[in-house]
Biopython code that builds the backbone (N, CA, C, O; Angstrom):
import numpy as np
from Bio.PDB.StructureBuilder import StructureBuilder

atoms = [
    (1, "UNK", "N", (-14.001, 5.184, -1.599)),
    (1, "UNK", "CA", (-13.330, 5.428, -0.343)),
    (1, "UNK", "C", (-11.878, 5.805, -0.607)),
    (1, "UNK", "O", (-11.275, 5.053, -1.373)),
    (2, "UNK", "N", (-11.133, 6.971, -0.039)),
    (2, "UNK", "CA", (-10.069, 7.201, -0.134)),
    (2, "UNK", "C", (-9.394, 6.408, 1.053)),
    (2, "UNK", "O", (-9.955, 5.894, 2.021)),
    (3, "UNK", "N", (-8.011, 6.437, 0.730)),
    (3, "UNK", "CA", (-6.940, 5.421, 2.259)),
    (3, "UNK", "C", (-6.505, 4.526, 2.150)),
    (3, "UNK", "O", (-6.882, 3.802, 1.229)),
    (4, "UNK", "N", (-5.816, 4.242, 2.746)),
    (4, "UNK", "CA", (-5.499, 3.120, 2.929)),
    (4, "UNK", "C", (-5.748, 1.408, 2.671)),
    (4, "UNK", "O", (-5.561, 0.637, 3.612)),
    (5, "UNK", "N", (-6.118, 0.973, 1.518)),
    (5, "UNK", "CA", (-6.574, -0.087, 1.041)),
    (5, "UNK", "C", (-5.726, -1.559, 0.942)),
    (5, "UNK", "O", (-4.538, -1.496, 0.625)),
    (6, "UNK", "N", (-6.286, -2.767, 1.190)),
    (6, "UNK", "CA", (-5.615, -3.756, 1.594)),
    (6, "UNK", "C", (-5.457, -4.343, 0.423)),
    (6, "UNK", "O", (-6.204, -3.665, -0.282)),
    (7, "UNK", "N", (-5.032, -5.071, -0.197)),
    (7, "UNK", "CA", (-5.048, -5.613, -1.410)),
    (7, "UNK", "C", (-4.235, -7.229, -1.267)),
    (7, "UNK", "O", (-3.069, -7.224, -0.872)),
    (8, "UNK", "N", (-4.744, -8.245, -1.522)),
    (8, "UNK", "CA", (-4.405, -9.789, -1.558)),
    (8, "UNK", "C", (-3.661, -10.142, -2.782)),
    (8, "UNK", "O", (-4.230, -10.259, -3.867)),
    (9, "UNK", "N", (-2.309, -10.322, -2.605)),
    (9, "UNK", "CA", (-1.340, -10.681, -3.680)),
    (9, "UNK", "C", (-2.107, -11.878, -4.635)),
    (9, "UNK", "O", (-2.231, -11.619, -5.832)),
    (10, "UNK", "N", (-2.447, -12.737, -4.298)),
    (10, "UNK", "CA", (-3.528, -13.781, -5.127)),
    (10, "UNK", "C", (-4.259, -12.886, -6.066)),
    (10, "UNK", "O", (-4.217, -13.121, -7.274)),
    (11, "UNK", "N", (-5.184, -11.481, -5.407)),
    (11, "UNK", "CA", (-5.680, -11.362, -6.732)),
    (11, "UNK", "C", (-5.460, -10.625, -7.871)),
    (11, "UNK", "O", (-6.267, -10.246, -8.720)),
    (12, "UNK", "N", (-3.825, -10.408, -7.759)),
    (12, "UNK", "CA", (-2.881, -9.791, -8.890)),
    (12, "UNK", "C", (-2.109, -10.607, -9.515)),
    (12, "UNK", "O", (-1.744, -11.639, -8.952)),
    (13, "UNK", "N", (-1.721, -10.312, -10.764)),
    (13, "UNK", "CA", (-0.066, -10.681, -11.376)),
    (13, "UNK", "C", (0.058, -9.756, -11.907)),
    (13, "UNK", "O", (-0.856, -8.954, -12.097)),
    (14, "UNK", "N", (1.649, -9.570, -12.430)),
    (14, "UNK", "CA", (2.053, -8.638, -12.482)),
    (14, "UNK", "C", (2.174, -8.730, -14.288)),
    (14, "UNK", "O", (2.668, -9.685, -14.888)),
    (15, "UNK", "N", (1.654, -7.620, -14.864)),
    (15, "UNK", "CA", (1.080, -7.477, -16.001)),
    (15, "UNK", "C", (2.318, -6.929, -16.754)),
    (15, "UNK", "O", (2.713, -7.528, -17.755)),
    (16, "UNK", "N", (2.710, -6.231, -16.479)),
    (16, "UNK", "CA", (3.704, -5.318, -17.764)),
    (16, "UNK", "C", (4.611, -3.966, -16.338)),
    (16, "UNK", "O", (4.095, -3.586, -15.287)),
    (17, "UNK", "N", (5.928, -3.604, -16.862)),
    (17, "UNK", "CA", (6.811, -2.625, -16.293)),
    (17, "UNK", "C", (6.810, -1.429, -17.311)),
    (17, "UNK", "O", (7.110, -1.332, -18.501)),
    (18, "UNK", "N", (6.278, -0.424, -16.210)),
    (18, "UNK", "CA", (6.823, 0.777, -17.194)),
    (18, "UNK", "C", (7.509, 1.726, -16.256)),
    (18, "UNK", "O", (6.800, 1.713, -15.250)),
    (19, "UNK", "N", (8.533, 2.556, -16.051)),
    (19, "UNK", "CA", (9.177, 3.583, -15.315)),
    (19, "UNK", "C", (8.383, 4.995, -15.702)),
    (19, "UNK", "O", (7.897, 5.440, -16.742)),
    (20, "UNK", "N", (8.478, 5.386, -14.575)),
    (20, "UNK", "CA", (8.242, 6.891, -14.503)),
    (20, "UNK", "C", (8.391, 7.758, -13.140)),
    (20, "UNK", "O", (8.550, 7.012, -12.174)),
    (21, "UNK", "N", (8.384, 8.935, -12.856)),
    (21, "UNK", "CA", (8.440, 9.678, -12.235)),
    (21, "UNK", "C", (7.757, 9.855, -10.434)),
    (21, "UNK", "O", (8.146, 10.235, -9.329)),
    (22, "UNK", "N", (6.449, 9.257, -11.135)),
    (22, "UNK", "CA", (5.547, 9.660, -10.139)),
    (22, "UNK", "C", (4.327, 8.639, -10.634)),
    (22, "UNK", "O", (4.145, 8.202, -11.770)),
    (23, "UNK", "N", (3.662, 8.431, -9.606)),
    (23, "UNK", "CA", (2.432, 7.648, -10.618)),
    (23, "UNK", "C", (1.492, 8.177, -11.448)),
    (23, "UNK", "O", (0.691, 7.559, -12.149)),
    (24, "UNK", "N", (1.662, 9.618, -11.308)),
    (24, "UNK", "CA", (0.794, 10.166, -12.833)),
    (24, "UNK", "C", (1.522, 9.852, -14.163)),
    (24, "UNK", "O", (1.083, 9.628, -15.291)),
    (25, "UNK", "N", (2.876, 9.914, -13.622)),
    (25, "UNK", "CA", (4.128, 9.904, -15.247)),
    (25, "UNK", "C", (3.744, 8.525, -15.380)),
    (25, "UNK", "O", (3.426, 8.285, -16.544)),
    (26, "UNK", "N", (3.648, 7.436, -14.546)),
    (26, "UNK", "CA", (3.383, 5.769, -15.262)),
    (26, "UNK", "C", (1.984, 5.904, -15.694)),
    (26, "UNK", "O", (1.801, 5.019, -16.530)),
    (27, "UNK", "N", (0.647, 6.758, -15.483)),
    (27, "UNK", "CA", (-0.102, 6.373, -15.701)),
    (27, "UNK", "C", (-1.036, 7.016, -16.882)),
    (27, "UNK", "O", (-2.222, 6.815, -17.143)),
    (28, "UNK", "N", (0.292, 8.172, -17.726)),
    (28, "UNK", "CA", (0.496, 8.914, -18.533)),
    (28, "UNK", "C", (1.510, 8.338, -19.589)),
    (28, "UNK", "O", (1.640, 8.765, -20.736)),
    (29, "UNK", "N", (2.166, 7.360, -19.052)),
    (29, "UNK", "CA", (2.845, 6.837, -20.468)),
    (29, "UNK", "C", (1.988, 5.240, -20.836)),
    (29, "UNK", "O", (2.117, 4.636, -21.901)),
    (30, "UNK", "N", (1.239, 4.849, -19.823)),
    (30, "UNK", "CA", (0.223, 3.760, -20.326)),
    (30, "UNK", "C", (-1.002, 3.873, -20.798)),
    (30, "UNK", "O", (-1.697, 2.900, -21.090)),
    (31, "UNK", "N", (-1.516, 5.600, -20.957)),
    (31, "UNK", "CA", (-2.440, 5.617, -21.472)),
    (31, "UNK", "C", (-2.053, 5.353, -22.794)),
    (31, "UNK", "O", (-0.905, 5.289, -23.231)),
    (32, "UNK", "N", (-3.348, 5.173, -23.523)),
    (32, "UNK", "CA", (-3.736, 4.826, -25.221)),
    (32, "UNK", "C", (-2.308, 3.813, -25.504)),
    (32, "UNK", "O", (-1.501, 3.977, -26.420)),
    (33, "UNK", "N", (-2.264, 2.747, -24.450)),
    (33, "UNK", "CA", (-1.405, 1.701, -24.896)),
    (33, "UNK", "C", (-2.395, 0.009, -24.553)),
    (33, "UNK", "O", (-3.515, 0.036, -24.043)),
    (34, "UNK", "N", (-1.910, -0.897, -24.830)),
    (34, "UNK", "CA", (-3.110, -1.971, -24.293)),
    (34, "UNK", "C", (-2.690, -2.101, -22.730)),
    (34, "UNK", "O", (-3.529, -2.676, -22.037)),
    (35, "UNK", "N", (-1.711, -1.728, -22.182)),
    (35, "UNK", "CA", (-1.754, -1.690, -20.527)),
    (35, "UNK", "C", (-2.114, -0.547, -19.625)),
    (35, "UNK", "O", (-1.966, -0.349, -18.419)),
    (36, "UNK", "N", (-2.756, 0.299, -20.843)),
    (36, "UNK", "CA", (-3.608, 1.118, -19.847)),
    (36, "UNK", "C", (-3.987, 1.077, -18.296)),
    (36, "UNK", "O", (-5.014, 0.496, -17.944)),
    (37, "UNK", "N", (-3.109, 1.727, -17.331)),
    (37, "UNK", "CA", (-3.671, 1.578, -15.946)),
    (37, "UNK", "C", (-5.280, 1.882, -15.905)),
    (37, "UNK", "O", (-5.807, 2.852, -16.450)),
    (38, "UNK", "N", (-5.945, 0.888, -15.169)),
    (38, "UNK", "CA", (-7.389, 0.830, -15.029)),
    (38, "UNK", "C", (-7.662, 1.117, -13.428)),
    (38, "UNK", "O", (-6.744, 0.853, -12.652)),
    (39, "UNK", "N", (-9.075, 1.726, -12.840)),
    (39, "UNK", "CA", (-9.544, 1.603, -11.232)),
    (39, "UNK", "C", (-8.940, 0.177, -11.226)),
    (39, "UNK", "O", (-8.770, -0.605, -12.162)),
    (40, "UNK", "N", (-8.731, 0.089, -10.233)),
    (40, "UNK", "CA", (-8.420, -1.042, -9.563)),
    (40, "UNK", "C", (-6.979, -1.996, -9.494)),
    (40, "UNK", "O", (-6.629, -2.953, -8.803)),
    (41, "UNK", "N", (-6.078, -0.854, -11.071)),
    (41, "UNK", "CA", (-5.030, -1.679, -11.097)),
    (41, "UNK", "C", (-3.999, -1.428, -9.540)),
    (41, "UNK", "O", (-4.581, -0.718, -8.719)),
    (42, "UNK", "N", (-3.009, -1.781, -9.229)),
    (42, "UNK", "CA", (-1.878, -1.783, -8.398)),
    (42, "UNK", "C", (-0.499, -1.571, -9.196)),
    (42, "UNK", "O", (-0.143, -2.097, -10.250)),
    (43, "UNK", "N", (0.061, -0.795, -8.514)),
    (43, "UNK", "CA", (1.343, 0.153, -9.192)),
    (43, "UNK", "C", (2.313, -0.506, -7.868)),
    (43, "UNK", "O", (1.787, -0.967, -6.855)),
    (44, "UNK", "N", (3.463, -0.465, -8.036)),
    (44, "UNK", "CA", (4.971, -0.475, -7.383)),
    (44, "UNK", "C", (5.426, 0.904, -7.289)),
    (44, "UNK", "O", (5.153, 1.742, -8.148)),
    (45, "UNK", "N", (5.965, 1.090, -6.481)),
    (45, "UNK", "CA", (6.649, 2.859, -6.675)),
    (45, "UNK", "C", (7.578, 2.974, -5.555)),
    (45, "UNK", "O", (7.157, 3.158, -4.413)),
    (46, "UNK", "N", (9.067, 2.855, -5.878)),
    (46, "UNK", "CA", (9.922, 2.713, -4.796)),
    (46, "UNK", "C", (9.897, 1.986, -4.042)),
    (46, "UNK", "O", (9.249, 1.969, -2.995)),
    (47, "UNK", "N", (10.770, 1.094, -4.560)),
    (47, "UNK", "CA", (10.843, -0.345, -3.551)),
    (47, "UNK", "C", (9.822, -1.080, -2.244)),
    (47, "UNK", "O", (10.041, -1.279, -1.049)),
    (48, "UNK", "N", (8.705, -1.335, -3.083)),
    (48, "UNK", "CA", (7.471, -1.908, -2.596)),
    (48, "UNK", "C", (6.569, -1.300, -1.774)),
    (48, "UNK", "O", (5.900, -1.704, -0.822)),
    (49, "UNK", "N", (6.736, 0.281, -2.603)),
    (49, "UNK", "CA", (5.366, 0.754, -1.683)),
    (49, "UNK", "C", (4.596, 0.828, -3.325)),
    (49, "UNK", "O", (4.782, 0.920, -4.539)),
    (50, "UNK", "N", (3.624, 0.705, -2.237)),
    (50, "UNK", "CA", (2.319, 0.284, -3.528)),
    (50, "UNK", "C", (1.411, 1.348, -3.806)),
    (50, "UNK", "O", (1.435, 2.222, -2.939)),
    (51, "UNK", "N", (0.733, 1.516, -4.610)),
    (51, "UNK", "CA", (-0.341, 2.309, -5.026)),
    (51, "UNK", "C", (-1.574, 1.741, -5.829)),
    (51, "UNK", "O", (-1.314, 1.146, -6.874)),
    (52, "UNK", "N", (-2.718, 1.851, -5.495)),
    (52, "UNK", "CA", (-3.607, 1.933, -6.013)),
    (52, "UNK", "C", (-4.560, 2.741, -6.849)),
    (52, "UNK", "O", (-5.120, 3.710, -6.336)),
    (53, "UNK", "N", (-4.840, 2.322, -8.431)),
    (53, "UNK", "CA", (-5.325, 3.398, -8.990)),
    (53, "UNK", "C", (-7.173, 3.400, -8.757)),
    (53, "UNK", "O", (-7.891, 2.524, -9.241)),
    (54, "UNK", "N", (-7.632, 4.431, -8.024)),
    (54, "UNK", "CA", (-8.840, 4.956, -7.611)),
    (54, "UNK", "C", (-9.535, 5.831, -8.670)),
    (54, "UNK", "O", (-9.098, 6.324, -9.710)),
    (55, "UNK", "N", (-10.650, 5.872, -8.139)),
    (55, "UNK", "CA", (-11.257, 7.213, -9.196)),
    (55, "UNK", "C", (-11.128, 8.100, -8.863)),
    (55, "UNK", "O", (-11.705, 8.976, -9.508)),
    (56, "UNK", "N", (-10.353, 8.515, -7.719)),
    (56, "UNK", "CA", (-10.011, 10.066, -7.096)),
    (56, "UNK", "C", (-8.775, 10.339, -7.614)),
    (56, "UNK", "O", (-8.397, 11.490, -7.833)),
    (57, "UNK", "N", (-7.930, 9.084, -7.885)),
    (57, "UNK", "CA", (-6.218, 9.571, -8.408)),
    (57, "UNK", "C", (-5.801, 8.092, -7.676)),
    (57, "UNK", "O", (-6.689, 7.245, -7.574)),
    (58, "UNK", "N", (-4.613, 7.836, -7.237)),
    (58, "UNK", "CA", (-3.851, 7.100, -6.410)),
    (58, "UNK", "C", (-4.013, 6.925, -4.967)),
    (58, "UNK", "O", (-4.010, 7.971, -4.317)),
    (59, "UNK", "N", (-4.133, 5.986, -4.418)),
    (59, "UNK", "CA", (-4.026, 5.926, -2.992)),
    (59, "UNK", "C", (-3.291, 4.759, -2.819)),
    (59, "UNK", "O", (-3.111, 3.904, -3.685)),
    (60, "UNK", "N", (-2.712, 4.738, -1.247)),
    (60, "UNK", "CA", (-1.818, 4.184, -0.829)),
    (60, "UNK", "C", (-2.493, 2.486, -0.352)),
    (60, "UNK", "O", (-3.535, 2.114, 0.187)),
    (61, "UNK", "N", (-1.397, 1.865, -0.829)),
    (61, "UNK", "CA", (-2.276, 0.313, -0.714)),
    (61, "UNK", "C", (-0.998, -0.821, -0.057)),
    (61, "UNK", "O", (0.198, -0.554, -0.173)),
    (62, "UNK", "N", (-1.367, -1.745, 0.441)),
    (62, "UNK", "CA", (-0.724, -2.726, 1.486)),
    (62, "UNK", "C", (-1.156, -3.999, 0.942)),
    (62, "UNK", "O", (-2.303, -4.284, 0.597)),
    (63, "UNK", "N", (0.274, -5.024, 0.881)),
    (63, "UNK", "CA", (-0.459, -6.354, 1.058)),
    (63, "UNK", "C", (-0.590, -6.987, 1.915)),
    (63, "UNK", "O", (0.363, -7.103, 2.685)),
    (64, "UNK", "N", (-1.714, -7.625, 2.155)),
    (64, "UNK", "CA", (-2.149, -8.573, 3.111)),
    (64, "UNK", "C", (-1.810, -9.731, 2.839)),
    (64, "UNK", "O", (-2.323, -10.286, 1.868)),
    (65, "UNK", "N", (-0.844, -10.395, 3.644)),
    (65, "UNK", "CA", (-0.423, -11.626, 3.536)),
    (65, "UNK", "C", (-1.595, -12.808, 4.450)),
    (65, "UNK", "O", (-2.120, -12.453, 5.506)),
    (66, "UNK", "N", (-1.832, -14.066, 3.889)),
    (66, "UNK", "CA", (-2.576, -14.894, 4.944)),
    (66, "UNK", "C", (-1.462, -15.497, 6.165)),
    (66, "UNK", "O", (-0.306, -15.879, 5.982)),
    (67, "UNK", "N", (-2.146, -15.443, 7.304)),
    (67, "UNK", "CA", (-1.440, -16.028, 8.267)),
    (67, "UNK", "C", (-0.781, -17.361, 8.381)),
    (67, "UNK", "O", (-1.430, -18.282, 7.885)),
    (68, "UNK", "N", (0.122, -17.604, 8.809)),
    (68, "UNK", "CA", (1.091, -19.179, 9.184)),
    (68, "UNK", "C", (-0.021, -19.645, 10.004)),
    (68, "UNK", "O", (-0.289, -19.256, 11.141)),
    (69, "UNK", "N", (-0.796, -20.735, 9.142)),
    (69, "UNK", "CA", (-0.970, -21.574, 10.812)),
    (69, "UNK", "C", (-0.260, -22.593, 11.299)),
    (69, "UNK", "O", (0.505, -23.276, 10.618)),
    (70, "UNK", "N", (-0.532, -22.781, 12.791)),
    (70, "UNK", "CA", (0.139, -24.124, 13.346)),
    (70, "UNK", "C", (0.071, -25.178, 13.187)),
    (70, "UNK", "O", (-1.097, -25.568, 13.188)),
    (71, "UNK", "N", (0.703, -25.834, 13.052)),
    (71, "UNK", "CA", (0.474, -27.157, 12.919)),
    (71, "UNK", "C", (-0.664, -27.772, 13.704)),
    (71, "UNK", "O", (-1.091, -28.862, 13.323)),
    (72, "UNK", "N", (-1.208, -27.172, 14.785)),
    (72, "UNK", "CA", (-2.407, -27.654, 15.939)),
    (72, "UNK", "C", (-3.907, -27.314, 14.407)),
    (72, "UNK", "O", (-4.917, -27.939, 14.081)),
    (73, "UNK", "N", (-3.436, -26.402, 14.047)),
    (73, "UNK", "CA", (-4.773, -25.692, 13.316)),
    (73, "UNK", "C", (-4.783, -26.221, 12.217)),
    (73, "UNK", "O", (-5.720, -26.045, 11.438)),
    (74, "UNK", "N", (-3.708, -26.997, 11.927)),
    (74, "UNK", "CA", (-3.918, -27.801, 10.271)),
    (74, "UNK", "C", (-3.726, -29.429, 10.759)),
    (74, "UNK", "O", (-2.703, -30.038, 11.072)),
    (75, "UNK", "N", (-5.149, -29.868, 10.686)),
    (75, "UNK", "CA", (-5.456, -30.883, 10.651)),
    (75, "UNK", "C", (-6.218, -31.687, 9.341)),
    (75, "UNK", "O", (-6.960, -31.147, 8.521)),
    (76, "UNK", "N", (-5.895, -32.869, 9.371)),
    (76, "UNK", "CA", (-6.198, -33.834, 8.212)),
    (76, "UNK", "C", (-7.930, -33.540, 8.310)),
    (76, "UNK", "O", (-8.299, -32.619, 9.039)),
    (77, "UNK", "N", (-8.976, -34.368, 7.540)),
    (77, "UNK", "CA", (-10.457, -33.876, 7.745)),
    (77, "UNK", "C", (-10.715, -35.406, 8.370)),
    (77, "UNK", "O", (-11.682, -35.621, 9.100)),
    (78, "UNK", "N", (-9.915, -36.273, 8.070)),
    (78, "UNK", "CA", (-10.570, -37.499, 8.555)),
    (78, "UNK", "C", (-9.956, -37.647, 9.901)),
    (78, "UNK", "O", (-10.397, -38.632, 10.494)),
    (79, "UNK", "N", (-8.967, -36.884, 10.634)),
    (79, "UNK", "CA", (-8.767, -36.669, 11.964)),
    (79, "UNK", "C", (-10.008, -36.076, 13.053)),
    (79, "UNK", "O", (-10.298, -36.591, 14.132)),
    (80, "UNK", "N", (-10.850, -34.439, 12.236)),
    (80, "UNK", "CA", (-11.788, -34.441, 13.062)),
    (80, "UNK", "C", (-13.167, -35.188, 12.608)),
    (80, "UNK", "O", (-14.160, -34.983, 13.306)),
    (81, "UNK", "N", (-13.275, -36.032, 11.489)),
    (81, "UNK", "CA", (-14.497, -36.695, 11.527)),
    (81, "UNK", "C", (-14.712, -37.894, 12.799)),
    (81, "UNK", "O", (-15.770, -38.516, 12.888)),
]
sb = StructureBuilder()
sb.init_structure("model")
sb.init_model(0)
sb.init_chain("A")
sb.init_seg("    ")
for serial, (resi, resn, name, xyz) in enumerate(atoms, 1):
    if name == "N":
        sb.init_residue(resn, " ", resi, " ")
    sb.init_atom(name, np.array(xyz, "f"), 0.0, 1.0, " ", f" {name:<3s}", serial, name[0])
structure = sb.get_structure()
């Protein structure tokens, strides 16, 4: 699927920095290195817009943060037993 893809900070860390141009130039100076960008890795590119590497090329990717709940919605378990 090309687009817009959501991606959950949990299921990243952040592996290694390399600079470049564009995300072909980062993903051209990590080839034949051991941080080879792989499908599925996540790129930075100008102050937190993200990219995702696809099998079509790059697409644009977002993190999904989990929601604040309220204090009403976080309850102990032996409160509703």
């Amino acid at each position: 699927m090309s687009g817009l893809t959501q991606v959950k900070p949990r299921d990243y860390e952040e592996a290694f920095s390399v600079e470049g141009e564009s995300p072909y130039a980062v993903w051209a100076a990590s080839r034949d290195t051991p941080h080879a960008l792989q499908v599925g890795d996540v790129i930075e590119v100008d102050a937190f817009e993200l990219r995702i590497v696809k099998y079509v090329g790059f697409e644009q990717a977002k993190w999904v943060l989990p929601e604040d709940k309220t204090p009403a919605e976080v309850q102990p378990a032996a409160a509703m037993a």
